[in-house]
C-alpha positions as CSV (number, residue, x, y, z in Angstrom):
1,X,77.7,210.3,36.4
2,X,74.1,211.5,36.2
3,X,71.4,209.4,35.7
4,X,67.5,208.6,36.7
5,X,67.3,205.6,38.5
6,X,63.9,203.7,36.9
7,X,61.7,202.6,39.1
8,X,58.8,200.5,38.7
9,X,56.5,202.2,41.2
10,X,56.4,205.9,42.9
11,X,58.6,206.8,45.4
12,X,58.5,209.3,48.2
13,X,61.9,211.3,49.2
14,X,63.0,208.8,51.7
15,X,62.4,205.9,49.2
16,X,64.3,207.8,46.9
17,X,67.3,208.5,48.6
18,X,67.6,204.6,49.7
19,X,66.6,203.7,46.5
20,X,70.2,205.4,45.2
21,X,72.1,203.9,47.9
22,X,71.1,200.1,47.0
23,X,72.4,201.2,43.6
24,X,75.4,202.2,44.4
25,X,74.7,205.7,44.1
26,X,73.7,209.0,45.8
27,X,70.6,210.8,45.0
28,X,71.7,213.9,43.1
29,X,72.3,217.8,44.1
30,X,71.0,220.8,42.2
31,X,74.4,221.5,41.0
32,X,74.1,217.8,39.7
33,X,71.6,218.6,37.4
34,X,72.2,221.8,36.1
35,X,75.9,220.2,35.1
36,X,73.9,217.2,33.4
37,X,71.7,219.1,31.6
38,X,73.6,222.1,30.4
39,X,77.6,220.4,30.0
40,X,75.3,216.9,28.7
41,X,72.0,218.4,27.0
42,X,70.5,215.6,29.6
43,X,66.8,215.7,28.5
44,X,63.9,214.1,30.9
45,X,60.4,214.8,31.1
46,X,59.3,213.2,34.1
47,X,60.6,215.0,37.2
48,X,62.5,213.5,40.1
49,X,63.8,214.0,44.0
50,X,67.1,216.2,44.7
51,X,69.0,216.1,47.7
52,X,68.0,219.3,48.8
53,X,64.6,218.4,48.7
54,X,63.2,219.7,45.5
55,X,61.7,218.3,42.4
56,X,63.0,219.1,39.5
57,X,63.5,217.3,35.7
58,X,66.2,218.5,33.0
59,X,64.4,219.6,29.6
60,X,67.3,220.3,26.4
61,X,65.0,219.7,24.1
62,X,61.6,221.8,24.0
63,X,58.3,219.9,23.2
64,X,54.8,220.1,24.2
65,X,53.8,219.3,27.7
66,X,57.4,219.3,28.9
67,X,59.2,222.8,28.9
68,X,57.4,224.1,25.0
69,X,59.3,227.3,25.2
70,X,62.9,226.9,26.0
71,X,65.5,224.4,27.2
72,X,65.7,224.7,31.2
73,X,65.6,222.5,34.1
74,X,62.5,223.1,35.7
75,X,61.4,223.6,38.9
76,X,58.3,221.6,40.3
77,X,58.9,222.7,43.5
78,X,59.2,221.1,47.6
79,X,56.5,218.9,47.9
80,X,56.0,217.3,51.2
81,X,58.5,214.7,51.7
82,X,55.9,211.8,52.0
83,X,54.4,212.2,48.6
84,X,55.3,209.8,46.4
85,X,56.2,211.2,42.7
């Protein structure tokens, strides 16, 4: 099961990671995502930590200041770690 875990502040990668474990979960893979979003149409405008490092968020549904052109998980990049997003 896919799914973003809401929190109510910013969290850096580390943060993130432990953030999935108190929830009973593990923070997600690229692989992850890509299945959610194309097998799902898992649609999220906000962008969020992968395991490998990356940030990423899961767009099915093109709109304005998200993904305007096309459907596509997109690729924010590898920020530094520390940041929290």
């Amino acid at each position: 099961r896919f799914y973003y875990l809401i929190q109510p502040k910013k969290l850096n990668f580390d943060e993130a990671v432990d953030a999935c474990k108190r929830d009973g979960a593990e923070i997600a893979k690229v692989g992850h995502i890509y299945a959610a979003w194309k097998l799902l149409g898992y649609d999220r405008c906000d962008a969020g930590w992968l395991a490998d490092g990356s940030v990423r968020y899961p767009i099915s549904r093109p709109r304005k200041n998200c993904s305007p052109t096309e459907p596509a998980v997109r690729f924010v990049g590898f920020p530094d770690k520390k940041q929290k997003l």
